[in-house]
C-alpha positions as CSV (number, residue, x, y, z in Angstrom):
1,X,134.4,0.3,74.1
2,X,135.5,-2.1,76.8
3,X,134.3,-5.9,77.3
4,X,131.8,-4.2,80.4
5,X,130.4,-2.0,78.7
6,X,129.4,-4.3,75.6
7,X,125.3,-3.9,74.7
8,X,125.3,-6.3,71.7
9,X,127.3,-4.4,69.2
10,X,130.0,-7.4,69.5
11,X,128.5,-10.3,69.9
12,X,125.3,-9.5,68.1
13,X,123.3,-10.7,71.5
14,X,122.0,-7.9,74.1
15,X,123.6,-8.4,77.3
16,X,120.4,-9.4,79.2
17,X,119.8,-12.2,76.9
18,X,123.1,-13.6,76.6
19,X,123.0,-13.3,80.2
20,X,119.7,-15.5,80.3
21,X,121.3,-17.7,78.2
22,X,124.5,-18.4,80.4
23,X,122.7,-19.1,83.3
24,X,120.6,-21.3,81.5
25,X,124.2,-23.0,80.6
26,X,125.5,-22.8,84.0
27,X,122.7,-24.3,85.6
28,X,122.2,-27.2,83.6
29,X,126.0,-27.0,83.6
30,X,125.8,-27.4,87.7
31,X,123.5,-30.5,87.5
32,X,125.5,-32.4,85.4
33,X,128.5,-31.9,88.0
34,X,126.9,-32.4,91.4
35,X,125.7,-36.1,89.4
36,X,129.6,-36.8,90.0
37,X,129.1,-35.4,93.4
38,X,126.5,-36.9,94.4
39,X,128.1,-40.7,93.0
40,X,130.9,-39.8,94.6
41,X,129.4,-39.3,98.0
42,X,127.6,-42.6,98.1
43,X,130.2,-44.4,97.3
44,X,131.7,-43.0,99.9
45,X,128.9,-43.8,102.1
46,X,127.8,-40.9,103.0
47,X,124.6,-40.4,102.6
48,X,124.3,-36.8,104.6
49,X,126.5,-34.9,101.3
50,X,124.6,-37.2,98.9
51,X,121.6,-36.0,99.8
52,X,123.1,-31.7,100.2
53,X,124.0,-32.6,96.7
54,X,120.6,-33.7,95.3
55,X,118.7,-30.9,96.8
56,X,121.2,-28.5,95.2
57,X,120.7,-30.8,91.6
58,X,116.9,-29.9,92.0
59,X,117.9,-26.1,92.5
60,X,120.3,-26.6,89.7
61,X,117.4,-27.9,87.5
62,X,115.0,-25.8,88.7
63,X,116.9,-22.9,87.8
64,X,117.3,-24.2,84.1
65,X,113.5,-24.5,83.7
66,X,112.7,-21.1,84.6
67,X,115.5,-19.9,82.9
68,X,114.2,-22.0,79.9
69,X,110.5,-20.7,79.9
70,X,111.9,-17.1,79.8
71,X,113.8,-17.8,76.8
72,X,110.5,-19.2,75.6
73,X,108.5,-16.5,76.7
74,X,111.1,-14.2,74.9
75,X,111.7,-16.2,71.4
76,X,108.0,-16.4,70.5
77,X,107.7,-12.9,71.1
């Protein structure tokens, strides 16, 4: 069996939930890097990429929330 076509019988996780999970990871991930973005902007002065980055931190974090209340949803159940 190759790595694509792995269900769970490696890792012990089905491939849709590890998949939640990572982009869970990845967007939390995402905000904690466009922070160093976004710091490096201003202190660059420039407010126009400071502000692109914030509004793709909120994205970030939004993502992580939903991705967060399905793994909720999907625990308790």
């Amino acid at each position: 069996m190759s790595a694509t076509q792995e269900t769970g019988g490696i890792t012990g996780t089905k491939d849709k939930d590890y998949n939640l999970i990572w982009f869970v990871e990845q967007c939390l991930s995402n905000a904690l890097r466009l922070e160093t973005y976004i710091n490096d902007a201003e202190r660059a002065g420039d407010t126009e990429l400071a502000d692109l980055f914030r509004r793709a931190q909120a994205e970030s974090r939004k993502g992580a929330e939903q991705g967060k209340d399905h793994l909720r949803r999907r625990i308790s159940a």
